[in-house]
N, C-alpha and C positions, 0 to 999 in steps of 0.2 A: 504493500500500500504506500503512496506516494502522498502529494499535497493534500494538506486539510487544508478547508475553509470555514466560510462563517457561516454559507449559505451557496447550497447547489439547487438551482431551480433547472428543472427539466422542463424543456420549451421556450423558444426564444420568440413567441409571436407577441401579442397586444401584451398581456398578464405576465408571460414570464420575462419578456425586455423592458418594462414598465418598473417594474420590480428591483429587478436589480440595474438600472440607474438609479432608483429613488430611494436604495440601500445602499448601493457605491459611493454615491455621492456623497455617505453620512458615514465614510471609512469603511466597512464592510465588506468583509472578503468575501466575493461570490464569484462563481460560478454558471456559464449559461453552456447548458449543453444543447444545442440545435440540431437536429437531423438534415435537414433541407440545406444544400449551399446555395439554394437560390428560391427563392419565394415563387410561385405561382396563384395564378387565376384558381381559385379552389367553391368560388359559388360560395363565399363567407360574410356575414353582416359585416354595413361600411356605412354604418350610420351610427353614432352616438347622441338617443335622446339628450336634450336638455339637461337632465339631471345626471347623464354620464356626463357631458361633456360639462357640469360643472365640478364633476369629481374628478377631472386630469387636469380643469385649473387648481384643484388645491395640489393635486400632487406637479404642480408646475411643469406641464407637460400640453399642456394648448396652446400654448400659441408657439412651441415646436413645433407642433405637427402643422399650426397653422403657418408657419415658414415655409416647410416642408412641401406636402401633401395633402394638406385639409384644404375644405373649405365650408364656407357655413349657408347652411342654409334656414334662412331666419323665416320663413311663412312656410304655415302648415296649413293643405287644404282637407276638410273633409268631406267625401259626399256618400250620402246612401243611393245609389244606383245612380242615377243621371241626376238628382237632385245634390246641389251644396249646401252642406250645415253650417261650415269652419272654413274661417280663413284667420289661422291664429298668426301674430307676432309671438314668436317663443323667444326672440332676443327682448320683451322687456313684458311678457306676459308668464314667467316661471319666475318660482322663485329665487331660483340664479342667478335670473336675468342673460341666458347663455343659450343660443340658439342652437338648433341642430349641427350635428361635424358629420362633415361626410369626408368620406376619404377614399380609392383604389387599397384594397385590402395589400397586396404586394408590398405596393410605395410605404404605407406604414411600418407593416411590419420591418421593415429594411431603414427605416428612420429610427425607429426607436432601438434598434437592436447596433446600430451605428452609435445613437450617443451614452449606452450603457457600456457599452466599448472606450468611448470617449470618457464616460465616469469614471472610469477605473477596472468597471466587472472585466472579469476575463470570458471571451465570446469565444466555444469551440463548436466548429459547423462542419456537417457532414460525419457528425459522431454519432451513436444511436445507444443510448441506456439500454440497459441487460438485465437489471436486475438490482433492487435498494434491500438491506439491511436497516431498518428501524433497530432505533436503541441510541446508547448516547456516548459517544458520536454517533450517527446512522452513517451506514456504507455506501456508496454509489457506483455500480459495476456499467462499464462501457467502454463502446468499441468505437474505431475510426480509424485504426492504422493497421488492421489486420490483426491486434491482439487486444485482449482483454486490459484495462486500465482501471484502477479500484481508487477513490478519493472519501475520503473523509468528510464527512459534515458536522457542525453544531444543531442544523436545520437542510431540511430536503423539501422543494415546495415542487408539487405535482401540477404544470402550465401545460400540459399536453393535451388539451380537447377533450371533446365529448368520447373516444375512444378511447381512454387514458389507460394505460400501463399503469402508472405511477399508485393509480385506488385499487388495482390489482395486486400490487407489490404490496399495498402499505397493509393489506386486509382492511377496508373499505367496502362496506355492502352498500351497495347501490338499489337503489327504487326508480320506478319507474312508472310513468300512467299510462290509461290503454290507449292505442293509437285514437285521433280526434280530427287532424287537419294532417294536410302535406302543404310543402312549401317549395316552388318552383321558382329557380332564379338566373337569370342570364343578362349579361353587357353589353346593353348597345350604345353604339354610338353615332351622331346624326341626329339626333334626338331634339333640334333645335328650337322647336314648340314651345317645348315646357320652359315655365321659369328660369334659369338656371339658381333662382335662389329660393325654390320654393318646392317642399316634398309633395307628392299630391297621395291619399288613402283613400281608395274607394273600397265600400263593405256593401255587396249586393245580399241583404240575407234571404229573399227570394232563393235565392242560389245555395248558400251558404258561402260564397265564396265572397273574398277579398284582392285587392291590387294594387300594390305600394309601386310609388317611382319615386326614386330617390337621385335627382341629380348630382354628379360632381362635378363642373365644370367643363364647358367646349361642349358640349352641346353631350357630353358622355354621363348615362345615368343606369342605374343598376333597377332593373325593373323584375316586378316579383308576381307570383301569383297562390294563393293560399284558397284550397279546395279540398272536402272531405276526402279524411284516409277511410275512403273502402274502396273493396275491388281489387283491381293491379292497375288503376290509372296515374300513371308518370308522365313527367314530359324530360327526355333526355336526347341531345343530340343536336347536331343542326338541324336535322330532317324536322326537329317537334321544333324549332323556330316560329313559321306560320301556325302552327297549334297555339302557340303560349300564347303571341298574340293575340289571337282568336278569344280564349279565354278571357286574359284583359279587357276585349275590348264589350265580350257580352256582361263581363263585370260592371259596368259601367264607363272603363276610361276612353276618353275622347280617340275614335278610330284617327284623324289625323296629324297627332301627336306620333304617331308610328311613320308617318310616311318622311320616305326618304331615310331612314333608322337603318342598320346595320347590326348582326351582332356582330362582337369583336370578343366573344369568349364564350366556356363553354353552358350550356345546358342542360342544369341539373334537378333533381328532387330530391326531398328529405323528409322524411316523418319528423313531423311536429312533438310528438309526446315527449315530455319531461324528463329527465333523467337526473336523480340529485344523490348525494349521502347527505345523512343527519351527520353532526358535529364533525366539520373536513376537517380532524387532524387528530393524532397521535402517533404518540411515541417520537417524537424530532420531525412526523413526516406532515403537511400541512398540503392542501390542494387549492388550487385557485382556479377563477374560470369556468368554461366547459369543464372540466376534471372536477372541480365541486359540486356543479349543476348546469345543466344543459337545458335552459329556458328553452321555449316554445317559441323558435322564430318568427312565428308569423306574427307576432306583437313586437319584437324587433327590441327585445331588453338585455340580451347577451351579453354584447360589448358592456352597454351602461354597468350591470353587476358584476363583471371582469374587473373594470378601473375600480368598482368598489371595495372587492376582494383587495386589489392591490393598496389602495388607502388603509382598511383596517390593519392588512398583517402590519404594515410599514411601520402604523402609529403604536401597532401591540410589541413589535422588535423594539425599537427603540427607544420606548417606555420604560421597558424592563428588562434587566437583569439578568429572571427568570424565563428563557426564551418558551418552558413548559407549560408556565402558566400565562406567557404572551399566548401561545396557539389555544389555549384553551379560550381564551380574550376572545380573537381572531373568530373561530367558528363560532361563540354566542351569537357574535354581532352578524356573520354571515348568515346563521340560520334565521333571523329575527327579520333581515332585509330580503332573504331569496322567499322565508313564506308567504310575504305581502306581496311580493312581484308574482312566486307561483299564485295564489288565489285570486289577485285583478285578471289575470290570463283566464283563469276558469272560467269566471264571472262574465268577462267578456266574449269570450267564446259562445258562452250557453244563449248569454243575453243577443246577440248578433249572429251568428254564424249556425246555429240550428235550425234545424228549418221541420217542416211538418205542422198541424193548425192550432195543435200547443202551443209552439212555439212564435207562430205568426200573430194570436191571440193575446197573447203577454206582450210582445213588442205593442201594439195597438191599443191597448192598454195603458203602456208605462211610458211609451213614448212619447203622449202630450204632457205628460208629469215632468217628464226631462225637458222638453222644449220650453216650460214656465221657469223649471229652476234647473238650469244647467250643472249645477252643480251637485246635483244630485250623481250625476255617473264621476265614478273614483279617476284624478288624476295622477293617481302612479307613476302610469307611462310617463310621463311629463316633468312630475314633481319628485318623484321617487319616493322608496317607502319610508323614507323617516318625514317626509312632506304629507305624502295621504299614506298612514296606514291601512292596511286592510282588516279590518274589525268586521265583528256582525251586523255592528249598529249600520255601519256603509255598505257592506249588502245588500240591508233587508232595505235600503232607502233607495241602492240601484233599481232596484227589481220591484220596487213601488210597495214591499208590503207594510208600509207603515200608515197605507193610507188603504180603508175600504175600496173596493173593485169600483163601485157605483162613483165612487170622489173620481178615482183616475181614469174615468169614461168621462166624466163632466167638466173637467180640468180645461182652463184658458190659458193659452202660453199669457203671458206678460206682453208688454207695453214693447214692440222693436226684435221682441224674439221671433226667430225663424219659422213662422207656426202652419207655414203648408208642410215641410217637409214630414213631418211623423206619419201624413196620411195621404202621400201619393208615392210612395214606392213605383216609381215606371217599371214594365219588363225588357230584358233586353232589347225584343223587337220594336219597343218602342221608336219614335226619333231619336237624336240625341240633341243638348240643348247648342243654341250657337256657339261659335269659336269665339273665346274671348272671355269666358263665365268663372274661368279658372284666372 
C-alpha cells in the first residue's frame, strides 16, 4: 500500500470534482479517481434549478462555471397542453434570487475537474476502482496501469452515478420505487425559436406525458420527453429522432420550434423510478449524488441534490475533527432534503401525469383551487426542500383536501389569475396557439 490521503472520492463528474476542489482548497488531501479520459455526450441533466444553482454559489463554484460553460436561463415557461400558466422570473422570483444554469454536460464536467486539479486534488483518469475496504483508514483498490494500486483513506466518498460500485462495496442497500415514467432525451441544435434565455415545460396530462426544452446557448438546447413506463416503448437512436419529436410536439410544444433543428447527439431513454439508500455513509465510506439517490429525472432535481450533497459533506468535514461523526452529520441532513424532493416528485407525478377519470376528476377539481391560490402547489423544484418542505399539511393542501369537494367545484380564481386554463385542456389534434405566446 502506497499514499494515504485525506479523502478519495470515486468519480470525477459534477459531485465528485465539486468536492474535492471545495476540500483542496481548504488543505485537504484528496484524491479523484476518474474512469473516462475524456467526457462524452451521455443523455445527463444540464440544468440546475434555482435552488441548485444557489447551492454552487455558496460553494463558490457559479460563476466558474459561468466563465466556463454555463449559462443562465432566467424565464420559466409553463403550459398545460397548448394553454400557458407561467412565465416565471427565477433570477429574482426564488429565494436565491439565482436563475436556472444550464450547461453541455461534457464542458462541465471537464471545468470542474480542471480546477480541483488547479486546487491542489490530485486528478487520476483512465483508472477504474476494484474494490474499497471500509474501516479506519478504508482501503481503495484500483487499476490504470495494468496493475492493481491500493491507497489509503481517512474518508472514501462514492461520486459514481446511479450504477454505483462504491454502495456495492461499502454494503449499502438500496430501495427502489416501481417503475412510473421514462424519460427520453436528445441534443439538438438549430433550435433558434426558443428563447435562448428561457426553459419552456409542457405537462399534457390528457396524455400523461411531459416536455422540457432546456436551452444552452446558439441556438443548442437539450430537449426531453417524459411518458408512462409500461410496455417496451423507448425512443433510442437517430432512426427514433422524428418519433421524439413527434411526441413533443403532441405534448403540446410549438411544432415550429423544431424546424430547421438538428440532432447533434445521441438518443436515449431511462426509467424514471427512484433509486436511494437510507443514511449514505459508514464506516469512513460516504456517497454522494446519483450513488446516494437517483431522483426521478423527469422533474429535473438531480444535479440541484448532487451540489447539495457536496455543500453538507464539505461543511460536516471541516467542522469537525471527528470525520465519523461529520458523515453521520452528512447523511441526517441528506436524508431530511432527498425525502422532501422524493415526495414533491410523487405528488406531482400522481397530481399531473396520471391519467384515467380519477384522475382527470381530481385535477378538475383542485385545479381552480390552484389557479385562486397559487401557492397552494409545493415549490420544491424551485425553492428546495429547506425552502418548501414537504409535510402532510402541503399535500393535503396540493391535492385540495382541506377544503370540501363542493368548495373546490365552486372556487373563483382571484383578481389577474390565469382562470381559463384549469378548464380547457386542448387535445393534441387541436390547433396550436400563434407563434409568439411563448
Amino acid at each position: 500500500m502506497t499514499n494515504a490521503y485525506d479523502i478519495v472520492t470515486i468519480g470525477g463528474g459534477l459531485a465528485g470534482a465539486s468536492l474535492a476542489k471545495v476540500t483542496a482548497e481548504r488543505g485537504v488531501r484528496v484524491l479523484v479517481l476518474e474512469r473516462e479520459t475524456r467526457f462524452k455526450d451521455c443523455v445527463r441533466g444540464e440544468a440546475l434549478f434555482p435552488w441548485g444553482a444557489a447551492e454552487l454559489e455558496t460553494l463558490g463554484l457559479r460563476r466558474l462555471l459561468l466563465s466556463k460553460c454555463a449559462t443562465e436561463n432566467r424565464w420559466w415557461d409553463d403550459f398545460l397542453g397548448h394553454d400557458q400558466i407561467g412565465h416565471r422570473d427565477t433570477a429574482t422570483d426564488t429565494p436565491g434570487r439565482t436563475a436556472t444554469l444550464t450547461f453541455y454536460h461534457p464542458e462541465m464536467q471537464e471545468t470542474l475537474l480542471r480546477s480541483a486539479a488547479e486546487a491542489g486534488a490530485e486528478v487520476r483518469r483512465g483508472v477504474r476502482a476494484t474494490s474499497i475496504s471500509p474501516g479506519h483508514p478504508a482501503k481503495v483498490t484500483f487499476d490504470g496501469t495494468g496493475r492493481a494500486e491500493i491507497v489509503a483513506a481517512r474518508f472514501v466518498v462514492g461520486a459514481d452515478g446511479r450504477s454505483s460500485l462504491v454502495r456495492r462495496w461499502g454494503g449499502f442497500a438500496p430501495r427502489r420505487d416501481p417503475p412510473r415514467l421514462r424519460i427520453a432525451g436528445v441534443l439538438f441544435e438549430g433550435m433558434t425559436s426558443l428563447a435562448h434565455d428561457t426553459t419552456l415545460m409542457v405537462i399534457n396530462p390528457e396524455l400523461g406525458q411531459s416536455s422540457i426544452l432546456v436551452p444552452q446557448g446558439g441556438g443548442r438546447v437539450r430537449a426531453y420527453v417524459v411518458f408512462p413506463s409500461r410496455g417496451d416503448r423507448t425512443l433510442r437512436g437517430q432512426r427514433d429522432v422524428p418519433r421524439f419529436i413527434e411526441d413533443a410536439i403532441c405534448t403540446g410544444v410549438r411544432q415550429e420550434l423544431f424546424e430547421g433543428a438538428r440532432s447533434a447527439g445521441p438518443l436515449a431513454t431511462f426509467e424514471g423510478a427512484d433509486t436511494w439508500v437510507e443514511q449514505p455513509y459508514r464506516d469512513s465510506v460516504a456517497l454522494i449524488g446519483d450513488a446516494a439517490a437517483t431522483s426521478d429525472p423527469s422533474w429535473g432535481q438531480g444535479l440541484s441534490l448532487a451540489v447539495r450533497d457536496v455543500r453538507l459533506l464539505r461543511d460536516a468535514l471541516l467542522a469537525n475533527d471527528d470525520w465519523d461523526r461529520a458523515g453521520r452529520t452528512y447523511a441526517a441532513g441528506h436524508d431530511r432534503g432527498y425525502a422532501a424532493i422524493h415526495a414533491t416528485e410523487d405528488w406531482y407525478t400522481t397530481f399531473f401525469l396520471e391519467t384515467g377519470p380519477a384522475a382527470d376528476a381530481r385535477r378538475m377539481r383542485v385545479l381552480p383551487l390552484i389557479a385562486a391560490e397559487p401557492d397552494r402547489m409545493p415549490d420544491t423544484f424551485m425553492a428546495g426542500p429547506e425552502a418548501a418542505p414537504a409535510s402532510e399539511s402541503a399535500r393535503r393542501r396540493f391535492f385540495g383536501e382541506d377544503v370540501p369537494a363542493e368548495t373546490g367545484r365552486a372556487v373563483q380564481p382571484s383578481a389577474g389569475a390565469k382562470s381559463s386554463w384549469p378548464h380547457r385542456l386542448r387535445r393534441p389534434d387541436h390547433p396550436q396557439p400563434p407563434r409568439g405566446t411563448i
